[in-house]
N, C-alpha and C positions, 0 to 999 in steps of 0.2 A: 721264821717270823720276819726277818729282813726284807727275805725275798720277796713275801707276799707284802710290805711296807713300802718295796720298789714301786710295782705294779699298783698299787693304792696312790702315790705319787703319780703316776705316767696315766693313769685313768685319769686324774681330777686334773693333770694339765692339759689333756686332751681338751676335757669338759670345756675350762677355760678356752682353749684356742677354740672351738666350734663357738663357743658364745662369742667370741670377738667377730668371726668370721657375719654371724646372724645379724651384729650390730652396725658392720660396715655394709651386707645388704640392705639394712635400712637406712641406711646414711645416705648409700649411696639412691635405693629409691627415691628418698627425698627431694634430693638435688636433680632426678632427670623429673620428678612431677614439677616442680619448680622452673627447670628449665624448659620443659613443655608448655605452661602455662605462660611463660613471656616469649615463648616464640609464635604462639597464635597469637598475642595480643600485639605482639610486633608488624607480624602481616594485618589487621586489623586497622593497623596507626598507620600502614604506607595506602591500604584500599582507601582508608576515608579520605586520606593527605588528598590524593588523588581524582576524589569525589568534588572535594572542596573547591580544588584548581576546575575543574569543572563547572560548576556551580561559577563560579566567581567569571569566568570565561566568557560563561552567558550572561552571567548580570550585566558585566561590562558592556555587552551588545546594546541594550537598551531596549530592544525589543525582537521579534520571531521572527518573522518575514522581513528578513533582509534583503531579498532580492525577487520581492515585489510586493504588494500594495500588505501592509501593515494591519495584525488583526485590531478588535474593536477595542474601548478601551479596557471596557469588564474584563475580558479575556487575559489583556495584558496583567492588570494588577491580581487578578487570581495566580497569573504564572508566576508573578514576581513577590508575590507574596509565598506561594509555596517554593519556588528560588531558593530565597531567603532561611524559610523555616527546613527545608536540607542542610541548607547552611549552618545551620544551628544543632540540626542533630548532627553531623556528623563531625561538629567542633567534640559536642558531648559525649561522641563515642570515640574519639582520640585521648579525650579525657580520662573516662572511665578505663579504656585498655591502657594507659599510660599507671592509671591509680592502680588496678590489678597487678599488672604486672610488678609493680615496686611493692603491693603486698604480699607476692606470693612469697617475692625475694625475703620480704620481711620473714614470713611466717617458717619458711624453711631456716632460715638462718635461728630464730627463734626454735623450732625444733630438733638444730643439730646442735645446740650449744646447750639444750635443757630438757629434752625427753630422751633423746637417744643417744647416751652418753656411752661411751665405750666402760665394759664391766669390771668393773676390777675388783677382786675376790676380799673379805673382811678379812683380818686378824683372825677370825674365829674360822674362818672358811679354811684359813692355811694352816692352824693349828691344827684342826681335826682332818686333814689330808696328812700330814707329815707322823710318823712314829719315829719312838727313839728306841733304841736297843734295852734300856732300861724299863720299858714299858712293860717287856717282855714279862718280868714277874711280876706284874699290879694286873695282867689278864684274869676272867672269869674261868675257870673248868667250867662247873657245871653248865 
């Protein structure tokens, strides 16, 4: 009766240690989807930086034909208007990847602190793993 009470221990902490094991692959999942998610939104915030320097490069110019006769003026204020409104998307999309990013951070840290919590077995879970020697004669025969 011991012996098989050993083996009835060394099964259920097994159990435990694979559950621990299953909960740190999710932990750890979490943190590389997370850490994925702010490293494309990283590159995202240096393309647009980069667009922006751009954008702003030319507007400074004042107009296209710098080195020789100047287009009409329609022309110009259609360019410089769309300039402009790059200018503005690509402010809004340093934004948004800047906003993402800090909610992914949120939402993982929100997931490893309240869904996927490391398991730890009830009262009731370790009484009904453990036998005592006195058990011995409160068992069923039949």
């Amino acid at each position: 009766y011991l012996y098989d009470a050993e083996f009835r221990w060394e099964r259920f902490a097994s159990g435990r240690e694979y559950a621990n094991q299953q909960a740190d692959q999710y932990r750890d999942d979490i943190r590389k989807l997370a850490a994925l998610t702010v490293k494309k939104n990283t590159l995202w915030c240096v393309t647009c930086t980069l667009c922006m320097a751009l954008c702003v490069a030319l507007y400074c110019a004042g107009r296209l034909g710098l080195h020789g006769p100047s287009p009409p003026a329609w022309i110009m204020g259609l360019w410089l208007t769309n300039n402009a409104a790059a200018f503005a998307f690509m402010a809004l999309c340093i934004f948004l990847a800047l906003h993402s990013g800090f909610r992914a951070n949120a939402a993982a840290t929100q997931l490893l602190t309240r869904t996927t919590r490391v398991p730890v077995p009830t009262l009731k879970q370790l009484d009904d793993a453990r036998r005592f020697a006195s058990e011995f004669e409160q068992q069923d025969w039949g």
